[in-house]
TITOR-689887 format. One record per residue: residue number from 1; residue in three letters; y negated, z negated, x negated of N, C-alpha, C in turn. Coordinates in pm, whole numbers, plus 50000, padded with zeros to 5 digits. Layout:
<recs>
+-------+------+-------+-------+-------+-------+-------+-------+-------+-------+-------+
! tornu ! keba !    nY !    nZ !    nX !   caY !   caZ !   caX !    cY !    cZ !    cX !
+-------+------+-------+-------+-------+-------+-------+-------+-------+-------+-------+
!   NUM !  Ala !     Y !     Z !     X !     Y !     Z !     X !     Y !     Z !     X !
...
+-------+------+-------+-------+-------+-------+-------+-------+-------+-------+-------+
</recs>
This chain:
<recs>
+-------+------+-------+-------+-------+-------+-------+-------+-------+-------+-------+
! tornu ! keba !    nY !    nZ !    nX !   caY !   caZ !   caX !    cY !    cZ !    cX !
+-------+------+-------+-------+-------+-------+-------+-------+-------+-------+-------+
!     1 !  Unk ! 71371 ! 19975 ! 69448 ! 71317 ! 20037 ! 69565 ! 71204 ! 19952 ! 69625 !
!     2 !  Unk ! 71215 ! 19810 ! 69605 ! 71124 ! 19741 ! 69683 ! 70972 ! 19784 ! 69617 !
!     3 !  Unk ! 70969 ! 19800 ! 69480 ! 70881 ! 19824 ! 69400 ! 70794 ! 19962 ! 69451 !
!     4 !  Unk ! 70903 ! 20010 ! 69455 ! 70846 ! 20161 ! 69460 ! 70782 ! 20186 ! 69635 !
!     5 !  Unk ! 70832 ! 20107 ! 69715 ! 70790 ! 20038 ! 69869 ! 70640 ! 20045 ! 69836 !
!     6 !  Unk ! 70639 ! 19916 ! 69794 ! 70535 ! 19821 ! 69820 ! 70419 ! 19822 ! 69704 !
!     7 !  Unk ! 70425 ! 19953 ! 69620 ! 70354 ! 20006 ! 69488 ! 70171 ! 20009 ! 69575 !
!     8 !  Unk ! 70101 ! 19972 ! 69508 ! 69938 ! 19950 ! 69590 ! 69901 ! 20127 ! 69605 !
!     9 !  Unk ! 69954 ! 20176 ! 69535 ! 69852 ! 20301 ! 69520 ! 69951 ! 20421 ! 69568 !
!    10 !  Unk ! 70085 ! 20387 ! 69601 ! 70193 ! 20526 ! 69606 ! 70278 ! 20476 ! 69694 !
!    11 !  Unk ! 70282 ! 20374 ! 69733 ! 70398 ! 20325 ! 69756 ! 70369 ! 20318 ! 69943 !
!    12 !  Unk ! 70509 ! 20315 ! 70004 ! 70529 ! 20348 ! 70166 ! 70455 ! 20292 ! 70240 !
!    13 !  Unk ! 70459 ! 20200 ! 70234 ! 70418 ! 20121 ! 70312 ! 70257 ! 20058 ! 70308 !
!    14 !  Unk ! 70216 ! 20085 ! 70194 ! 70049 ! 20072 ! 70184 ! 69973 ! 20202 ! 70227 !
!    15 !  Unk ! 70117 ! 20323 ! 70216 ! 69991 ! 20428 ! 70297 ! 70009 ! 20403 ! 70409 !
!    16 !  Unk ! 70063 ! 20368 ! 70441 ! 70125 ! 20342 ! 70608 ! 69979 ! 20250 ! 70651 !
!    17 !  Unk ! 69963 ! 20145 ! 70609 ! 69844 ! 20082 ! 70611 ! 69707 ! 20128 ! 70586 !
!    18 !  Unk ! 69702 ! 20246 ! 70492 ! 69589 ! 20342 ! 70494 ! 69593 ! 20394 ! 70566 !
!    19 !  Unk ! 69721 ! 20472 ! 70631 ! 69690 ! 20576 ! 70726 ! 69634 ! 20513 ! 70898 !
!    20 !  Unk ! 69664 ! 20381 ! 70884 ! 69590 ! 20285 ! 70987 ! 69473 ! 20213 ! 70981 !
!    21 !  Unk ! 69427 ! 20262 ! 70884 ! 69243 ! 20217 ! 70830 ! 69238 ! 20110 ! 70733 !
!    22 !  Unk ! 69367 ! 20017 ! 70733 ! 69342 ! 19926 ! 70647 ! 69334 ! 19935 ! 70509 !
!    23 !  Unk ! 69355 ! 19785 ! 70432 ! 69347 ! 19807 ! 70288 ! 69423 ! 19806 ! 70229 !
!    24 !  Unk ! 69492 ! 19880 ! 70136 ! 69642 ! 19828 ! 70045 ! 69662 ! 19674 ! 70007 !
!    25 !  Unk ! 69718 ! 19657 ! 70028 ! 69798 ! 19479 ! 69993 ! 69893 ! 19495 ! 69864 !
!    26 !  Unk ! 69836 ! 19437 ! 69727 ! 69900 ! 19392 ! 69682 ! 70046 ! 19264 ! 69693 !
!    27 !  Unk ! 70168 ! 19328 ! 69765 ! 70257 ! 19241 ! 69838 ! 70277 ! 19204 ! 69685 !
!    28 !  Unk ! 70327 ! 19207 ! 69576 ! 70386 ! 19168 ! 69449 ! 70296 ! 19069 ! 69386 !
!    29 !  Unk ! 70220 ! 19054 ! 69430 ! 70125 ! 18996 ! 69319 ! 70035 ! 18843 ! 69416 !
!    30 !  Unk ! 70068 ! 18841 ! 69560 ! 70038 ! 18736 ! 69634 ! 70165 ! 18635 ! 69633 !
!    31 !  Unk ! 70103 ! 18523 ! 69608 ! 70208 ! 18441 ! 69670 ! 70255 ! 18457 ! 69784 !
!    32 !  Unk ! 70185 ! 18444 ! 69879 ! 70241 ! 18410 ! 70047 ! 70291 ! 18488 ! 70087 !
!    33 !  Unk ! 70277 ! 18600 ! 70025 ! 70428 ! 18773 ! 70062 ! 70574 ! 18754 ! 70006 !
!    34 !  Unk ! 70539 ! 18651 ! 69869 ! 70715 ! 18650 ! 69812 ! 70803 ! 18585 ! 69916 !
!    35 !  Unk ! 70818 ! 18481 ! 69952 ! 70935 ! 18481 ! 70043 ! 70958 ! 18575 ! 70158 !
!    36 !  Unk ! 70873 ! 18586 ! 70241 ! 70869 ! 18725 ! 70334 ! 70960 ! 18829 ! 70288 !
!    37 !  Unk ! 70911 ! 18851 ! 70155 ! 70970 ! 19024 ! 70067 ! 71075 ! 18944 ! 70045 !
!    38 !  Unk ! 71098 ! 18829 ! 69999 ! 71221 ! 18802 ! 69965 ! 71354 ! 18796 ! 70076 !
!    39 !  Unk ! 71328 ! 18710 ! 70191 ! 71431 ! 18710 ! 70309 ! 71401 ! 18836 ! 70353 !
!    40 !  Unk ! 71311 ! 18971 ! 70350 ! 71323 ! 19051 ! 70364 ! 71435 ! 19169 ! 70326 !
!    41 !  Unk ! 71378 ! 19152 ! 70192 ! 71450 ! 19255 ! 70136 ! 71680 ! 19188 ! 70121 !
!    42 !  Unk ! 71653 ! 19031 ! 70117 ! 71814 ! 19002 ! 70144 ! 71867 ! 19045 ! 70236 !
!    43 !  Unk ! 71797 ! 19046 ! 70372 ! 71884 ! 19126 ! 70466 ! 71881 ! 19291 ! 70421 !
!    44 !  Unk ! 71800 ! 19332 ! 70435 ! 71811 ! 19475 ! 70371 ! 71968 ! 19503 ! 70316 !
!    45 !  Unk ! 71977 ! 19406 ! 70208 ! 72070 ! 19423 ! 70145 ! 72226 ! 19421 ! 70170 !
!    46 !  Unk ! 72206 ! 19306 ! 70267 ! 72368 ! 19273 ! 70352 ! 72386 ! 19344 ! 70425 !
!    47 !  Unk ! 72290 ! 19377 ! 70534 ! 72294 ! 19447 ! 70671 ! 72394 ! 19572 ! 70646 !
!    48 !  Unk ! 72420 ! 19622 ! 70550 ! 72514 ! 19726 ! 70550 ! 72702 ! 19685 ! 70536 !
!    49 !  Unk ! 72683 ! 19529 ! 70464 ! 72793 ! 19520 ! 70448 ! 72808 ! 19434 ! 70569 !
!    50 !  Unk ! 72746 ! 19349 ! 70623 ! 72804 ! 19210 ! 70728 ! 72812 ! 19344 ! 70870 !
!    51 !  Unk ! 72737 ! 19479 ! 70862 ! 72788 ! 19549 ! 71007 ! 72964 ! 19603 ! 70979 !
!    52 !  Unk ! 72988 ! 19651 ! 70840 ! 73120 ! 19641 ! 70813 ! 73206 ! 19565 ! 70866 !
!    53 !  Unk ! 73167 ! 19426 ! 70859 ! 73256 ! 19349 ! 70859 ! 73235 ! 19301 ! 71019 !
!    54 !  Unk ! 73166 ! 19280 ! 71068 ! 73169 ! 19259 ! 71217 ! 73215 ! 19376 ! 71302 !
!    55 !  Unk ! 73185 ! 19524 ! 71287 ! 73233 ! 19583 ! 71332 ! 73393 ! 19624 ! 71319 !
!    56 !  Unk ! 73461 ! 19560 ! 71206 ! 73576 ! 19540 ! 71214 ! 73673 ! 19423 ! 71248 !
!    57 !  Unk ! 73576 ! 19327 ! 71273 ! 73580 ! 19237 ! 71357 ! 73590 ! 19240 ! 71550 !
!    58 !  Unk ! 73479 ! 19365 ! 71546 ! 73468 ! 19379 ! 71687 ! 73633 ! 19501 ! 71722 !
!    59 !  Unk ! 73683 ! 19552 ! 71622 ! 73784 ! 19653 ! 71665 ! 73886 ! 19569 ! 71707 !
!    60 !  Unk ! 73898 ! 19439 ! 71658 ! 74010 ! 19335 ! 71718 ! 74007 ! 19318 ! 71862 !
!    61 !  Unk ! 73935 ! 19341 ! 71896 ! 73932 ! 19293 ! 72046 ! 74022 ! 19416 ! 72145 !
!    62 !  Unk ! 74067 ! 19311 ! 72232 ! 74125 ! 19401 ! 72272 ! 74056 ! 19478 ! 72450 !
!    63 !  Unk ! 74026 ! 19643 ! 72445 ! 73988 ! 19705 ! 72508 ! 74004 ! 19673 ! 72664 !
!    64 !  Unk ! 74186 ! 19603 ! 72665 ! 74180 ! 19624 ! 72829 ! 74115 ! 19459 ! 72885 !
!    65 !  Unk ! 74022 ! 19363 ! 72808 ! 73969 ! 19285 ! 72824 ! 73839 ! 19319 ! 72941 !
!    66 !  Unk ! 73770 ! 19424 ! 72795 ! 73623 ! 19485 ! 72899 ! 73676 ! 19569 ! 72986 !
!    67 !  Unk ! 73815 ! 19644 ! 73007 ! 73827 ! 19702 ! 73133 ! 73875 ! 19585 ! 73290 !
!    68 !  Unk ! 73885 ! 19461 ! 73236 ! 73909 ! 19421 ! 73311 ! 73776 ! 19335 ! 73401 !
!    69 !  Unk ! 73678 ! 19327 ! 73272 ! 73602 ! 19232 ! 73283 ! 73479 ! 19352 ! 73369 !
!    70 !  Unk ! 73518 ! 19472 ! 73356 ! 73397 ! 19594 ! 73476 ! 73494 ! 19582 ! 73600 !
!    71 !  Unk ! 73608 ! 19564 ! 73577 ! 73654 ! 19597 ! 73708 ! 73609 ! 19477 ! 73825 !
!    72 !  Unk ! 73570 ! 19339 ! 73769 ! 73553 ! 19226 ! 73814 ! 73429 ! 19229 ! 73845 !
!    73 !  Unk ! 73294 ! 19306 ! 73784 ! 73164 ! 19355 ! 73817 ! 73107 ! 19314 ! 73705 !
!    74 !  Unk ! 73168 ! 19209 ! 73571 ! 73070 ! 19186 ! 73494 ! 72973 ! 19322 ! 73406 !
!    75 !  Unk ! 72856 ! 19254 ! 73353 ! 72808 ! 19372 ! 73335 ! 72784 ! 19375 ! 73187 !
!    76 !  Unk ! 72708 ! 19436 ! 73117 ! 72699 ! 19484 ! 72969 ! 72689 ! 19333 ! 72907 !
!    77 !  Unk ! 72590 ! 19245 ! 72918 ! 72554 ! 19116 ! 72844 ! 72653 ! 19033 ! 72889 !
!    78 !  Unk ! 72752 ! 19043 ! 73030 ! 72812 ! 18913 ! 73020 ! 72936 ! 18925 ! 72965 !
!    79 !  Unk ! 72982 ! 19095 ! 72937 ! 73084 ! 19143 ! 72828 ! 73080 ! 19063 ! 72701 !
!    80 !  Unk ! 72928 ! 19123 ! 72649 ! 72917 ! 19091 ! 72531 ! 72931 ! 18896 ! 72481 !
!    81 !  Unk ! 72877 ! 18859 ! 72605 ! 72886 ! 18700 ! 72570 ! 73000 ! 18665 ! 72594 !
!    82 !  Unk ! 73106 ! 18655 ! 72731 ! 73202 ! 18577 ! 72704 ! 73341 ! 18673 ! 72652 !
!    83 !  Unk ! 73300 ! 18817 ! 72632 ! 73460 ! 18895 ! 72550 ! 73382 ! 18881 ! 72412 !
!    84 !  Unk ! 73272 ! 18943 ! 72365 ! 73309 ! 19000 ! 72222 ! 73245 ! 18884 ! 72135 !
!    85 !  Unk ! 73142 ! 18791 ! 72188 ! 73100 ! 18663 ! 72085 ! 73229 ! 18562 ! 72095 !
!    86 !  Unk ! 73309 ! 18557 ! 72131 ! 73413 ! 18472 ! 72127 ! 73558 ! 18566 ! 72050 !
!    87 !  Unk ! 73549 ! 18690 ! 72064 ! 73626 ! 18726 ! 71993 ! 73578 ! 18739 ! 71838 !
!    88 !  Unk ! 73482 ! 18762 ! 71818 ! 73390 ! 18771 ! 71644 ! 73387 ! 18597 ! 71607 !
!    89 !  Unk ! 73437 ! 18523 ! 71673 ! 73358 ! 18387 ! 71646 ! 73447 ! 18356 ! 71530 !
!    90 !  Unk ! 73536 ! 18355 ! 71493 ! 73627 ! 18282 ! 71357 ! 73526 ! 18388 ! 71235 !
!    91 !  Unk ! 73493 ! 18492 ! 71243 ! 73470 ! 18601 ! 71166 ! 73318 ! 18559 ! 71092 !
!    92 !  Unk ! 73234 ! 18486 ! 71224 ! 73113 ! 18438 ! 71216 ! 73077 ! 18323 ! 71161 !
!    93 !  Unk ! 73199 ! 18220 ! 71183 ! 73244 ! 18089 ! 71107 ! 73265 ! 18154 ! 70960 !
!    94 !  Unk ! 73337 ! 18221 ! 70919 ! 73395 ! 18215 ! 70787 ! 73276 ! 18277 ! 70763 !
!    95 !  Unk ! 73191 ! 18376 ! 70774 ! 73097 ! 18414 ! 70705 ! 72970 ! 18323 ! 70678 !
!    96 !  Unk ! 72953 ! 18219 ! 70782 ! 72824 ! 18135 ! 70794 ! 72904 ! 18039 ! 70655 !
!    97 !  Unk ! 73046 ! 17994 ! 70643 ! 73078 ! 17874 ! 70534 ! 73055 ! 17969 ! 70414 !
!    98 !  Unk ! 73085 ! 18120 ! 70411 ! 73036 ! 18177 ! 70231 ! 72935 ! 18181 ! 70223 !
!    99 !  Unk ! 72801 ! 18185 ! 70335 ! 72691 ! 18137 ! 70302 ! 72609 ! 18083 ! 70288 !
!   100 !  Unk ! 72705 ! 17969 ! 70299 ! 72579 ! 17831 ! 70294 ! 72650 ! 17823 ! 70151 !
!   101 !  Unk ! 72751 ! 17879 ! 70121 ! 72781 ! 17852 ! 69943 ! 72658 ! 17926 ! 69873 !
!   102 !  Unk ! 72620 ! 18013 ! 69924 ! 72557 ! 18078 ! 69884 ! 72378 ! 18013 ! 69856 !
!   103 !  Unk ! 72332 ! 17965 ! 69962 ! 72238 ! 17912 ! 69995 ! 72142 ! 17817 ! 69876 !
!   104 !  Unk ! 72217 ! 17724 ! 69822 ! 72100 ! 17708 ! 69680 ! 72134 ! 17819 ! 69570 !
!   105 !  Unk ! 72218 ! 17855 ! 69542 ! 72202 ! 17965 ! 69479 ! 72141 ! 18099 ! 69476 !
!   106 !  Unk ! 72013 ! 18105 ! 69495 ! 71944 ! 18225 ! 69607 ! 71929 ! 18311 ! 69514 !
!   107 !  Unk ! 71998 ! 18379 ! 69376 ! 71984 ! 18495 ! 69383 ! 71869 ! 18516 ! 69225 !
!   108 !  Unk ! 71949 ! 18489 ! 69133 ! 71860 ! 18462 ! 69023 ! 71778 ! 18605 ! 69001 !
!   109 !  Unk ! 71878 ! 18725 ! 68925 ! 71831 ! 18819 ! 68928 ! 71710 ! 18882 ! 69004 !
!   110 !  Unk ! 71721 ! 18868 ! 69112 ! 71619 ! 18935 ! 69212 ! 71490 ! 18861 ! 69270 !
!   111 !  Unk ! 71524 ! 18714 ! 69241 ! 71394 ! 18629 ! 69182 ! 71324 ! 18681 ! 69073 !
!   112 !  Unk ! 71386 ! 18671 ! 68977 ! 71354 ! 18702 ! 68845 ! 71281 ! 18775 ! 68830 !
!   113 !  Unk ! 71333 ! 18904 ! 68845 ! 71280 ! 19066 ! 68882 ! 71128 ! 19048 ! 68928 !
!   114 !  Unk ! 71182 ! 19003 ! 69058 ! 71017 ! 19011 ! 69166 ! 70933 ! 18883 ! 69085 !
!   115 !  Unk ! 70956 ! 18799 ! 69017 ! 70867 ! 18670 ! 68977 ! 70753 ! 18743 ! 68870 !
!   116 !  Unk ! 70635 ! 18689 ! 68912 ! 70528 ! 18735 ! 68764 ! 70467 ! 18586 ! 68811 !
!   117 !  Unk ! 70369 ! 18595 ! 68711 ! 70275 ! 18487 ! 68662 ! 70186 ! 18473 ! 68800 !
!   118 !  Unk ! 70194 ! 18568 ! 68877 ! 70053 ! 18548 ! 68987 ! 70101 ! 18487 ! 69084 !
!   119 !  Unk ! 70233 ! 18555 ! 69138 ! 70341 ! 18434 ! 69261 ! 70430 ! 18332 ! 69187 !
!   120 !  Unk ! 70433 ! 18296 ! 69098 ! 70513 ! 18162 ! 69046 ! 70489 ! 18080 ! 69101 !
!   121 !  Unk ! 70397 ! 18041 ! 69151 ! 70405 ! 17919 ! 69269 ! 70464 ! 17920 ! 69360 !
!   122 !  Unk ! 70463 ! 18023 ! 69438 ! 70584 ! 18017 ! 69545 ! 70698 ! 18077 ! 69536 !
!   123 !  Unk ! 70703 ! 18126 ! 69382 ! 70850 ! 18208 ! 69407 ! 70939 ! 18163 ! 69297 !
!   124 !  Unk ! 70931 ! 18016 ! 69244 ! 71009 ! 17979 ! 69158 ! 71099 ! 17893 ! 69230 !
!   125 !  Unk ! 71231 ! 17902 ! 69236 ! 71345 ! 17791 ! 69282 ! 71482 ! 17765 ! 69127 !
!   126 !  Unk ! 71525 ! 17721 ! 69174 ! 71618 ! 17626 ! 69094 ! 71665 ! 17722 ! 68971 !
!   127 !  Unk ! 71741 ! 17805 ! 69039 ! 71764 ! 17878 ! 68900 ! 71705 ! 17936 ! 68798 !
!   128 !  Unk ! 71556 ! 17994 ! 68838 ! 71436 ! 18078 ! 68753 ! 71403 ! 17877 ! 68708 !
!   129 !  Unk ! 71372 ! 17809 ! 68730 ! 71331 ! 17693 ! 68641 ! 71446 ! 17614 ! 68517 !
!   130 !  Unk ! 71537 ! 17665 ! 68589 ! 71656 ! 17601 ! 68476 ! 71650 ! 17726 ! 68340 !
!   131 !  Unk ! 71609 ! 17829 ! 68367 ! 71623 ! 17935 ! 68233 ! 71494 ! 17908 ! 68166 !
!   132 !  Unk ! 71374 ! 17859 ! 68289 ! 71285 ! 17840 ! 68179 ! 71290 ! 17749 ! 68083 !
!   133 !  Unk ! 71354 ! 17628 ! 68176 ! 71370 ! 17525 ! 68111 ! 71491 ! 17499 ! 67970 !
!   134 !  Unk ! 71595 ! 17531 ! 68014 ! 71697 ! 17543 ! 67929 ! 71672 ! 17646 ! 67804 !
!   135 !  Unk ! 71652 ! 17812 ! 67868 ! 71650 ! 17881 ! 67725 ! 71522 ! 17903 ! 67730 !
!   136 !  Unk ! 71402 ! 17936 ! 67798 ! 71247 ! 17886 ! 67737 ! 71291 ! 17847 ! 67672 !
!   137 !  Unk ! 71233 ! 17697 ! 67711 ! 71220 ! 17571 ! 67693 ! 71275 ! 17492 ! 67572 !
!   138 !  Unk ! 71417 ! 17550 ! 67582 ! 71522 ! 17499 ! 67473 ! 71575 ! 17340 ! 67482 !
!   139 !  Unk ! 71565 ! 17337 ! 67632 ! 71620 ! 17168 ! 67708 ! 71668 ! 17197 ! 67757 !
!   140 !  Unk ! 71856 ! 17211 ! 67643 ! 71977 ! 17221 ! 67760 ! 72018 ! 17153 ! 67806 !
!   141 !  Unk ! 71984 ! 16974 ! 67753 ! 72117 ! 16895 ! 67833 ! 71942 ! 16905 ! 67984 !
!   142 !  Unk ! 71859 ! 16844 ! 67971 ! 71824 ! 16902 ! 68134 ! 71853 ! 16979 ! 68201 !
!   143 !  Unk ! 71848 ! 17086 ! 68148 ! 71922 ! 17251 ! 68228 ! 72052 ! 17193 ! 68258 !
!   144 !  Unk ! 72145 ! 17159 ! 68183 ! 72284 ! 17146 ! 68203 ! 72261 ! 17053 ! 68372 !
!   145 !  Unk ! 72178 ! 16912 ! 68336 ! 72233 ! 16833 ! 68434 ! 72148 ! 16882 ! 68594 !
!   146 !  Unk ! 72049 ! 16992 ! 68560 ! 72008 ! 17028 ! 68721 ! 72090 ! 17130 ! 68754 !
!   147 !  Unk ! 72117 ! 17215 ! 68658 ! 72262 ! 17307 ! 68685 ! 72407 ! 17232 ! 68789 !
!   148 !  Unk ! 72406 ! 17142 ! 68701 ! 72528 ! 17057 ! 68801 ! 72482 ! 17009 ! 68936 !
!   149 !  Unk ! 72346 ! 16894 ! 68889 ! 72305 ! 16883 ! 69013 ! 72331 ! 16964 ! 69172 !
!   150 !  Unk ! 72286 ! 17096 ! 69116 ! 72253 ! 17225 ! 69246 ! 72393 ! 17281 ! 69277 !
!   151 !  Unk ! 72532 ! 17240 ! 69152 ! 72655 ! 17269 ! 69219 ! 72715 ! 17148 ! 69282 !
!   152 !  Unk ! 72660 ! 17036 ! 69281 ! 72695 ! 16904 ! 69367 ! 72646 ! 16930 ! 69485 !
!   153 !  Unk ! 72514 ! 16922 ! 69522 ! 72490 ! 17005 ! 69666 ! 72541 ! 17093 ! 69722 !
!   154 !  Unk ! 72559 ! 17203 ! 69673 ! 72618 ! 17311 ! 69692 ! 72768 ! 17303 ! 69741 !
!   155 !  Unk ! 72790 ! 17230 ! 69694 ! 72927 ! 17159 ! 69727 ! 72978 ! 17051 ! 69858 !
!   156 !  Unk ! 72868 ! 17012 ! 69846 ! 72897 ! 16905 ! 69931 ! 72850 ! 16944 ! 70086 !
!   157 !  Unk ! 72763 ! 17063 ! 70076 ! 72723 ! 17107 ! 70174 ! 72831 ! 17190 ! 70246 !
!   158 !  Unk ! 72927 ! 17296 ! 70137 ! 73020 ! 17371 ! 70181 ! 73143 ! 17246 ! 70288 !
!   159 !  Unk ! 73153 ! 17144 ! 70197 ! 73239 ! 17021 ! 70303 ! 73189 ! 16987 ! 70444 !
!   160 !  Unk ! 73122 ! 16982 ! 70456 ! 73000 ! 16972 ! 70586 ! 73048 ! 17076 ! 70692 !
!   161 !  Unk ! 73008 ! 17155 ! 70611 ! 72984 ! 17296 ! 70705 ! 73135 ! 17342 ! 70710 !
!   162 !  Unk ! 73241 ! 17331 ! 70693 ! 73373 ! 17335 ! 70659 ! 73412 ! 17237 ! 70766 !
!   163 !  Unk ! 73379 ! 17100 ! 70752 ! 73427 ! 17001 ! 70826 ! 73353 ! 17015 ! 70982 !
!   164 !  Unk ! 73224 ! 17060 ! 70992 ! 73188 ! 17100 ! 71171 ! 73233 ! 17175 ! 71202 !
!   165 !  Unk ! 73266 ! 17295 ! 71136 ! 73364 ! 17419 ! 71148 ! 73485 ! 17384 ! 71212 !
!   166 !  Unk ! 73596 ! 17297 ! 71117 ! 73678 ! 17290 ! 71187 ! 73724 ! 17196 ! 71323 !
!   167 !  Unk ! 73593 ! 17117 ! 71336 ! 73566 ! 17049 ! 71472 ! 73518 ! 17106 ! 71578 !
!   168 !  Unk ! 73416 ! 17200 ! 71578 ! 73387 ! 17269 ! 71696 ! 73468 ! 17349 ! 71751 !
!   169 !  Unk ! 73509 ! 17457 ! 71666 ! 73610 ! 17520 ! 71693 ! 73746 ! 17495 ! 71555 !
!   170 !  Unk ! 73827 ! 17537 ! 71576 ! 73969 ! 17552 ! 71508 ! 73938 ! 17640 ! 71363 !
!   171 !  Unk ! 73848 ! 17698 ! 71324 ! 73856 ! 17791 ! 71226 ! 73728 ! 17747 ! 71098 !
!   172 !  Unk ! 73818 ! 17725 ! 70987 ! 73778 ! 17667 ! 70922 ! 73840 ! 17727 ! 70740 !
!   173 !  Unk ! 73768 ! 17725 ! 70638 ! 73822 ! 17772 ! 70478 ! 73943 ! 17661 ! 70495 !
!   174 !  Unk ! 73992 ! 17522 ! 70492 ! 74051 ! 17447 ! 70438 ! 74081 ! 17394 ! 70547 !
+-------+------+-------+-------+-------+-------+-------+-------+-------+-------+-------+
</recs>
């Protein structure tokens, strides 16, 4: 879909830009658009599942909280800050520790996909260099040891973020 978006000659969003006088933008083919399109299009992608999950997060709460908290005069924002961000907060913890697991691992496939020869400068990270390198390349024990490398970080970061977790507040993976 992003393709078919951001196509120079058909695609949504460049007529959108014609139909405002400007010029079509090759977004695929610039460097300085790939990360943009990239943290772009990742939320795209979650936003359907993390409202799932917060909004079933938000059904925990319990109702006669905000009836108590209008009867007292608070109003819409100070609901939302001291009833429902403190009731979502363990929900918000556990989701921020699966994604900082997530975080050097950004997503080979959809690098991949979007990577050509014209944005490779800015749109190559760890994993698109270990395939070049390893099966390109045909240098597995390198591949092997930046492979590990990026699960040692990856790791050590989840302890971190695990260990402030369970210091700030009580809710924590381990």
């Amino acid at each position: 879909m992003l393709f078919i978006f951001l196509d120079p000659q058909s695609g949504f969003i460049n007529m959108l830009i014609r139909m405002f006088g400007g010029e079509p933008v090759s977004f695929l083919t610039e460097p300085a658009w790939f990360k943009t399109l990239y943290v772009f299009s990742g939320v795209w992608q979650q936003m359907g599942w993390s409202s799932i999950i917060y909004l079933a997060a938000l059904t925990g709460i319990d109702p006669q909280l905000h009836e108590a908290a209008k009867v007292d005069g608070a109003s819409r924002l100070k609901r939302i800050w001291h009833i429902n961000l403190p009731g979502i907060m363990p929900t918000i913890i556990i989701l921020l520790i699966m994604n900082v697991g997530s975080v050097m691992a950004v997503g080979f496939e959809k690098v991949f996909l979007m990577q050509n020869d014209l944005n490779r400068e800015s749109s190559d990270v760890i994993a698109t260099y270990v395939y070049r390198s390893g099966i390109v390349g045909a240098q597995y024990s390198f591949s092997a040891a930046i492979g590990l490398f990026n699960n040692v970080v990856t790791f050590i970061l989840l302890v971190i973020v695990n260990a402030f977790a369970r210091r700030v507040g009580s809710t924590s993976l381990w």
